[in-house]
C-alpha positions as CSV (number, residue, x, y, z in Angstrom):
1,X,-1.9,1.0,-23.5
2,X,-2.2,4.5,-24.8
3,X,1.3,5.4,-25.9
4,X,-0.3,8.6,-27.6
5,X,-2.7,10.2,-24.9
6,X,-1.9,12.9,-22.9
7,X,-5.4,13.6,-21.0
8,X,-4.7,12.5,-17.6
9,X,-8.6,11.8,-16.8
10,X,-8.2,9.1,-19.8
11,X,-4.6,8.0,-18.7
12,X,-6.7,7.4,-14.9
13,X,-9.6,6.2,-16.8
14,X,-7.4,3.1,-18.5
15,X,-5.2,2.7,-15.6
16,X,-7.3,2.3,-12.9
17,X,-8.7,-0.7,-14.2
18,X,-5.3,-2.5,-15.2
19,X,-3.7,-1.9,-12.5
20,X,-6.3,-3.9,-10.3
21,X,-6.1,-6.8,-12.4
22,X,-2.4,-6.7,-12.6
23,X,-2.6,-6.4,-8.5
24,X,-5.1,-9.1,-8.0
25,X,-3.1,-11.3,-10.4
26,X,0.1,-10.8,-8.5
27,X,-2.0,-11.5,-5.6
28,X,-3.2,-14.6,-6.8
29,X,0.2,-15.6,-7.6
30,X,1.0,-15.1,-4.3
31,X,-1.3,-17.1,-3.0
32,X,-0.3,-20.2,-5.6
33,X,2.9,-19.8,-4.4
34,X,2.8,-20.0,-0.7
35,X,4.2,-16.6,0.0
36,X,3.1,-15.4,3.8
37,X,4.3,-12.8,6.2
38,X,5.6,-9.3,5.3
39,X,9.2,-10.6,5.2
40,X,8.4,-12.7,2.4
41,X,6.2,-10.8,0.7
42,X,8.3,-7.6,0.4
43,X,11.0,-9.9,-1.0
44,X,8.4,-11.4,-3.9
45,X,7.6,-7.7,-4.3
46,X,11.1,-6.9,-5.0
47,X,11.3,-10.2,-7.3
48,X,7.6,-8.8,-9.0
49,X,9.4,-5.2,-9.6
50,X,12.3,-7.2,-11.5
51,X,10.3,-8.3,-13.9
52,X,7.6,-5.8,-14.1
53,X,10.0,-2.9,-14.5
54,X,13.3,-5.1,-15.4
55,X,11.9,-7.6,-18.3
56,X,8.4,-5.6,-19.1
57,X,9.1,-1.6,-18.3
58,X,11.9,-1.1,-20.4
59,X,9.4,-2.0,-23.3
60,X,7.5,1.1,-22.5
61,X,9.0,4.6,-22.1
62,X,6.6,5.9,-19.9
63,X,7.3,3.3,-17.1
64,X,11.1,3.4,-17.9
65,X,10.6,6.7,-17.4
66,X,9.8,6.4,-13.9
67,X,12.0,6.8,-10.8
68,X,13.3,3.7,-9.4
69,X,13.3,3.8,-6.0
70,X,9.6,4.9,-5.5
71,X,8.6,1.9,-7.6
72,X,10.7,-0.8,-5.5
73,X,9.6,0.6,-2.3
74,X,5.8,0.7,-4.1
75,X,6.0,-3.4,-5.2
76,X,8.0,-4.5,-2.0
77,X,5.1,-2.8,-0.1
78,X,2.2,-4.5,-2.3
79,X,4.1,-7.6,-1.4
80,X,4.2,-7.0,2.1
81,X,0.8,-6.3,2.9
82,X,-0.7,-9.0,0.2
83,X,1.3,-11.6,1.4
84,X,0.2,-10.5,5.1
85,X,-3.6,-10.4,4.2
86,X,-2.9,-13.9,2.9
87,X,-1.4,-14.7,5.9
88,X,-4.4,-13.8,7.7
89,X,-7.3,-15.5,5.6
C-alpha cells in the first residue's frame, strides 16, 4: 500500500487495518465454503497462502521478501483456528 514508507508506526498504522479485512474476508470465505475442523482449515490455509504469496506476493517486494516458512505455518494456522471457531458457532 505504501511501497515508499519506511516509518514503522505508519507501516502498523496501514496494516493493521488491512490485514483484518483481508482475515475476516478469508474467514468469510470459509464459511461460504463449508470448511470446518482444524484439519481442513489448515489445508485451505495452505491453499489461501498459494495464492496470497504465490499469485498476489510476488507482485510486491516486501511480501516476496518474506521468509516462507513462517508465512505457511502463519496461514495454515489462521485456517486452523477460523475454520475451528466456525466449527463451533
Amino acid at each position: 500500500m505504501l511501497p515508499r514508507e519506511t516509518r514503522r508506526g505508519v507501516l502498523l498504522t496501514a496494516a493493521v487495518p488491512v490485514h483484518l479485512v483481508i482475515s475476516l474476508g478469508w474467514t468469510l470465505a470459509l464459511a461460504r465454503g463449508g470448511v470446518r475442523g482444524a484439519r481442513n482449515g489448515a489445508l485451505a490455509g495452505l491453499a489461501i497462502a498459494a495464492l496470497d504469496l504465490g499469485v498476489i506476493g510476488r507482485r510486491y517486494p516486501r511480501i516476496r521478501a518474506l521468509p516462507l516458512l513462517p508465512q505457511l505455518a502463519d496461514h495454515a494456522l489462521f485456517g486452523a483456528v477460523a475454520a475451528t471457531a466456525l466449527e463451533r458457532r
